[in-house]
C-alpha positions as CSV (number, residue, x, y, z in Angstrom):
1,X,140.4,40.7,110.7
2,X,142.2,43.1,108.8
3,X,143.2,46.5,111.0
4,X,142.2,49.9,109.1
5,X,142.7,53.4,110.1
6,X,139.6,55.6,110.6
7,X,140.7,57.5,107.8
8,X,140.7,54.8,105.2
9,X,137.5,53.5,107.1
10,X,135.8,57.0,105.8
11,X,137.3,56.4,102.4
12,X,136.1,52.9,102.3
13,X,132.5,54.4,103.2
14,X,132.4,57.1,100.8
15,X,133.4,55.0,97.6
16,X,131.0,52.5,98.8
17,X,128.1,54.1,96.0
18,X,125.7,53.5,98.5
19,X,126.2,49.8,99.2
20,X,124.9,48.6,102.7
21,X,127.7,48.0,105.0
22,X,127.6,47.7,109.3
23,X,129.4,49.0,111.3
24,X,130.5,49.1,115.4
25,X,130.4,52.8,117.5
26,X,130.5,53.8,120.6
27,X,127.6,56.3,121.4
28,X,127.8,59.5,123.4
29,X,126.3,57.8,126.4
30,X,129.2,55.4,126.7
31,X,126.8,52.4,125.0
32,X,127.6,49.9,122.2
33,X,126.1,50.3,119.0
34,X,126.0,47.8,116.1
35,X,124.4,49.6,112.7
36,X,123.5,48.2,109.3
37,X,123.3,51.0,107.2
38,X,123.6,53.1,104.0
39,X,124.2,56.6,102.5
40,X,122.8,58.5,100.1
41,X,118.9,57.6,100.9
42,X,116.6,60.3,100.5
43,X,113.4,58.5,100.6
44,X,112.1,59.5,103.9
45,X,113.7,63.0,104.2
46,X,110.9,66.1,105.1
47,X,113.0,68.9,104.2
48,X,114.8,71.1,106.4
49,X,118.2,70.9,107.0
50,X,120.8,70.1,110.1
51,X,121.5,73.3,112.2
52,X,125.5,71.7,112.3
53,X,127.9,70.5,110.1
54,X,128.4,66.6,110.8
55,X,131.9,66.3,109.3
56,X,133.2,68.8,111.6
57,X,131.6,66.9,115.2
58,X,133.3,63.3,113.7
59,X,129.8,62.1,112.2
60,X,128.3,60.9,109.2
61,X,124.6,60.8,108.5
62,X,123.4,57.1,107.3
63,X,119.6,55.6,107.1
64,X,119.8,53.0,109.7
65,X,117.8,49.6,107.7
66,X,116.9,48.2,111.1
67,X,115.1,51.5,112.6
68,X,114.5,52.5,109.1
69,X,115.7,56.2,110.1
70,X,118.1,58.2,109.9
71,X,121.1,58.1,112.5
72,X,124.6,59.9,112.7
73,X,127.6,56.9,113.2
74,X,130.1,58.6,115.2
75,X,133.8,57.8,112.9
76,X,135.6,58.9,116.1
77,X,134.5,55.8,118.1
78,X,134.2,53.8,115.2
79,X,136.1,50.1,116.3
80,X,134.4,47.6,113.5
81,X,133.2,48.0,109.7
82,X,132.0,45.4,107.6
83,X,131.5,46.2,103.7
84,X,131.8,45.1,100.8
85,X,132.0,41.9,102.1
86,X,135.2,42.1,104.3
87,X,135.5,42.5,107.9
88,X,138.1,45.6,109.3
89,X,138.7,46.7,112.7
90,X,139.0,50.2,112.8
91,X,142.1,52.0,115.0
């Protein structure tokens, strides 16, 4: 498995056109989370908008395709991304 930097992991996810891709985090409660995911969904949104900015707390908002809702994957804890059909670890 390939080793990627968090920063080209972002850049990976961005260019990504909103392709599903997983990915590996660490929550704020210390547990393991595994995520198949995309961005750029708007389906299911009800208006309003986020009282921060999630760029500047190390998150990006993605519609989680298991819970079929919306989550924030946390790029600081980020460890393992799969898309596009390759595997990366994230350091």
């Amino acid at each position: 498995m390939k080793r990627i930097s968090k920063k080209h992991a972002i850049k990976l996810i961005n260019e990504n056109k909103g392709a599903i891709f997983s990915a590996s985090y660490v929550k704020v409660d210390g547990s393991l989370r595994d995520i198949t995911c995309r961005l750029g969904v708007t389906k299911h949104l009800k208006g309003g908008k986020l009282a921060f900015k999630p760029s500047a707390l190390g998150m990006l908002p993605v519609f989680d395709l298991q819970a079929k809702g919306y989550r924030m994957l946390r790029l600081s804890t980020m460890y393992r991304l799969a898309i596009a059909g390759k595997q990366f670890a994230v350091a």
